[in-house]
TORSEKE-786851 format. One record per residue: residue in one letter; y, x, z of N, C-alpha, C in turn. Coordinates in Angstrom, 3 decimals, m for minus. Each point is the difference from the previous one (the first is absolute). Layout:
REM residues N
{'a',{Y,X,Z},{Y,X,Z},{Y,X,Z}}
...
END
This chain:
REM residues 71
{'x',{m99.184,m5.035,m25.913},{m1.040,0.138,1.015},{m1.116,m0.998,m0.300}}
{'x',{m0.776,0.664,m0.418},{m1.577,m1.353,m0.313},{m0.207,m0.820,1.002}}
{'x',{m0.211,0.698,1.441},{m0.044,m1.076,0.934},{0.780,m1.489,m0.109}}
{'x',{1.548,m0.116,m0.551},{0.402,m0.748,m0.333},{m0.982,m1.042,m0.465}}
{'x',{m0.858,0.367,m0.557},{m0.768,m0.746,m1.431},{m0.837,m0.954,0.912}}
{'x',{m0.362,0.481,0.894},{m0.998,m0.945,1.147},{0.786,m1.220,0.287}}
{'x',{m0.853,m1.407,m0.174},{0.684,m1.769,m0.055},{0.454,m0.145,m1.228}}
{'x',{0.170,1.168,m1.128},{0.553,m1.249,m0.720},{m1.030,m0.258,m1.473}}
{'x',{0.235,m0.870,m1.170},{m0.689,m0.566,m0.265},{0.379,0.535,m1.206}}
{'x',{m0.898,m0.257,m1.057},{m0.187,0.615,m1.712},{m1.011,m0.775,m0.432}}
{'x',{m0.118,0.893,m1.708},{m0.936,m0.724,m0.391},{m0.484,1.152,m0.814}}
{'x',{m1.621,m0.526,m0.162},{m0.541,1.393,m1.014},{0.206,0.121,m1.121}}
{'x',{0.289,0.924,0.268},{0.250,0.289,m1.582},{m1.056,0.578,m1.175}}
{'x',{m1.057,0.893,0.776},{m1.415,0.474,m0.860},{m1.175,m0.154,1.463}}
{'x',{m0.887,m0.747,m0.549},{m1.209,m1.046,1.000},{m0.233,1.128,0.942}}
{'x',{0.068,0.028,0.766},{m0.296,0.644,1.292},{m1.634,m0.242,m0.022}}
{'x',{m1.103,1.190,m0.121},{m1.447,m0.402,m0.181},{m0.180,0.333,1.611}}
{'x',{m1.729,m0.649,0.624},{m0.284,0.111,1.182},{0.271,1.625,0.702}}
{'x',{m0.112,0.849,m0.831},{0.086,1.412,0.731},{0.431,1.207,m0.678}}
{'x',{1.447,m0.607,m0.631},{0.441,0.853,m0.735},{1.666,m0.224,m0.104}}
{'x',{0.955,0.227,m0.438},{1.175,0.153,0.106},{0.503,m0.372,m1.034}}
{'x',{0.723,m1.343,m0.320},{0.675,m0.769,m0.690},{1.564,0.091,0.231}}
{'x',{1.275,m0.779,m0.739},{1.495,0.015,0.504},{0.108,m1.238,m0.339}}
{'x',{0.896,0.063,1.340},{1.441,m1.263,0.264},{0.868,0.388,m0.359}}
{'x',{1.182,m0.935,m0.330},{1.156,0.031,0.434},{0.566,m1.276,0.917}}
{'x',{0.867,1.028,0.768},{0.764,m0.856,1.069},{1.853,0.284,m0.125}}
{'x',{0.650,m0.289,0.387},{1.590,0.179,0.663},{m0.040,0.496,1.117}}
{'x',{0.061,1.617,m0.592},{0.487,0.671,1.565},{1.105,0.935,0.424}}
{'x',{0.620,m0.640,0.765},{1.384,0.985,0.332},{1.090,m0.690,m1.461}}
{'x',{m0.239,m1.211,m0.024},{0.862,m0.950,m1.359},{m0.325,0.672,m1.474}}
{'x',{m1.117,0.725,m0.376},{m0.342,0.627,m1.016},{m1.620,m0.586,m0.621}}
{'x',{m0.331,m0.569,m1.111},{m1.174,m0.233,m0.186},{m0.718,1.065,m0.103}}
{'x',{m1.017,0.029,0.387},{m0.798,1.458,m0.047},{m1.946,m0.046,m0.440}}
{'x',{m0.896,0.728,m0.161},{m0.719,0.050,m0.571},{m1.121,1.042,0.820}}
{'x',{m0.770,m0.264,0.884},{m0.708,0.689,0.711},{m1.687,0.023,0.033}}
{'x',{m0.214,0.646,0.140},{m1.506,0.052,0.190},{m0.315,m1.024,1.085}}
{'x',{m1.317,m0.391,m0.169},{m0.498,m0.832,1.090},{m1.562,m0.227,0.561}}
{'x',{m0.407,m0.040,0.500},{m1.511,m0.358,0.655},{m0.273,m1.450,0.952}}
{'x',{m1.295,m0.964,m0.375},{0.323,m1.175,0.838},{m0.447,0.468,1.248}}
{'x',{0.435,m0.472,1.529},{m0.555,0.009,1.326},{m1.508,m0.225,m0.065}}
{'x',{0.148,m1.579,m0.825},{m1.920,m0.296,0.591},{m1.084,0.480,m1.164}}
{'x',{0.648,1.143,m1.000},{m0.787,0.412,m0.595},{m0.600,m0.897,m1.170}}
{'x',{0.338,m1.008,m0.176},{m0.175,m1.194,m0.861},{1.363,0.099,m1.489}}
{'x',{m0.914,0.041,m1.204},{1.385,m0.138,m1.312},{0.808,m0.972,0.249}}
{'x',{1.277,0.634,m0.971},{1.036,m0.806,0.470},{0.730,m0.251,m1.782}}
{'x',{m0.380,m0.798,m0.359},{0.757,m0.430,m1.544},{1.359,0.371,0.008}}
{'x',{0.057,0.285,m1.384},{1.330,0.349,m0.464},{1.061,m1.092,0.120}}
{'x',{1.099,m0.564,0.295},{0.750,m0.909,0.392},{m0.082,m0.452,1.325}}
{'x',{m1.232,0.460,0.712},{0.442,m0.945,1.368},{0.548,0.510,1.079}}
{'x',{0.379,m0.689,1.024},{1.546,0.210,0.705},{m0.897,0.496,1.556}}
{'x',{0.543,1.313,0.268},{m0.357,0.902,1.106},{1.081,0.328,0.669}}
{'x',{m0.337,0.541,1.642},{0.658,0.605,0.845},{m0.127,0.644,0.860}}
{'x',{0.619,1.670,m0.213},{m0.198,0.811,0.457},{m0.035,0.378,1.249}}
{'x',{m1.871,0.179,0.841},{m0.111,m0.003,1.074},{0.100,1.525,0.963}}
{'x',{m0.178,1.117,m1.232},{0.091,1.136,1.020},{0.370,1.395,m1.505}}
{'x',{m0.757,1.076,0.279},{0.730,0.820,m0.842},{m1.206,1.065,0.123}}
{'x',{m0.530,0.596,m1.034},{m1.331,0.719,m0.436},{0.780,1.364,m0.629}}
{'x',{m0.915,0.859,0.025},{0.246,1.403,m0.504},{1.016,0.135,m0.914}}
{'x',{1.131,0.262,m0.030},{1.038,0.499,m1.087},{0.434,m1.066,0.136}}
{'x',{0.878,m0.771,m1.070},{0.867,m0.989,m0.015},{m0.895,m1.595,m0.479}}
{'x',{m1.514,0.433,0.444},{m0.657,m1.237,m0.182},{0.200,m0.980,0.972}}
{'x',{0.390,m1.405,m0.592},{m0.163,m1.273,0.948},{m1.298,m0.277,0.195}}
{'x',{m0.143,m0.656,1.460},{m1.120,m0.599,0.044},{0.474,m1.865,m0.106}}
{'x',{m0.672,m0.795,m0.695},{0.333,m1.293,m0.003},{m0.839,m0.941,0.493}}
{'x',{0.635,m1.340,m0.020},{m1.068,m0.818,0.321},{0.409,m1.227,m0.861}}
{'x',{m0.825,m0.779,m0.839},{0.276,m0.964,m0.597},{0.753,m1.134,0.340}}
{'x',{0.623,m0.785,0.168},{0.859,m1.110,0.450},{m0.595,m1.648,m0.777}}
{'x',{m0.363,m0.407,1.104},{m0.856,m0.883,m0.010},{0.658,m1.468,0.261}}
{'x',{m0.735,m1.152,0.143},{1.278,m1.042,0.353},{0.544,0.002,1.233}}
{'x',{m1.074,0.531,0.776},{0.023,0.002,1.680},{0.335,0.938,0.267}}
{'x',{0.501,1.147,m0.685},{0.939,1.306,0.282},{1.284,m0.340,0.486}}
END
């Protein structure tokens, strides 16, 4: 169930650009997995850095949000 996927945390795996559809992977349902993704504030998101999945976009796209220190 993708919903699952909402709170938890990954990392990118191909740069998520401002308005276009990049992938994570996260651990979901105890399985590493490999998903499409889009950022929330519309802002790129580099390859390696550590996100968490705030909601869920057309098909099995995550929506993310970068994880910050104050996250």
């Amino acid at each position: 169930n993708m919903r699952n996927a909402i709170g938890l945390e990954g990392t990118v795996y191909q740069r998520i650009p401002a308005d276009d559809i990049g992938k994570v992977n996260l651990v979901l349902q105890g399985a590493l997995k490999e998903f499409n993704a889009v950022a929330a504030d519309k802002e790129v998101i580099q390859t390696g850095e550590r996100v968490r999945v705030v909601g869920l976009a057309a098909g099995e796209t995550l929506v993310v949000e970068r994880i910050t220190e104050q996250s």
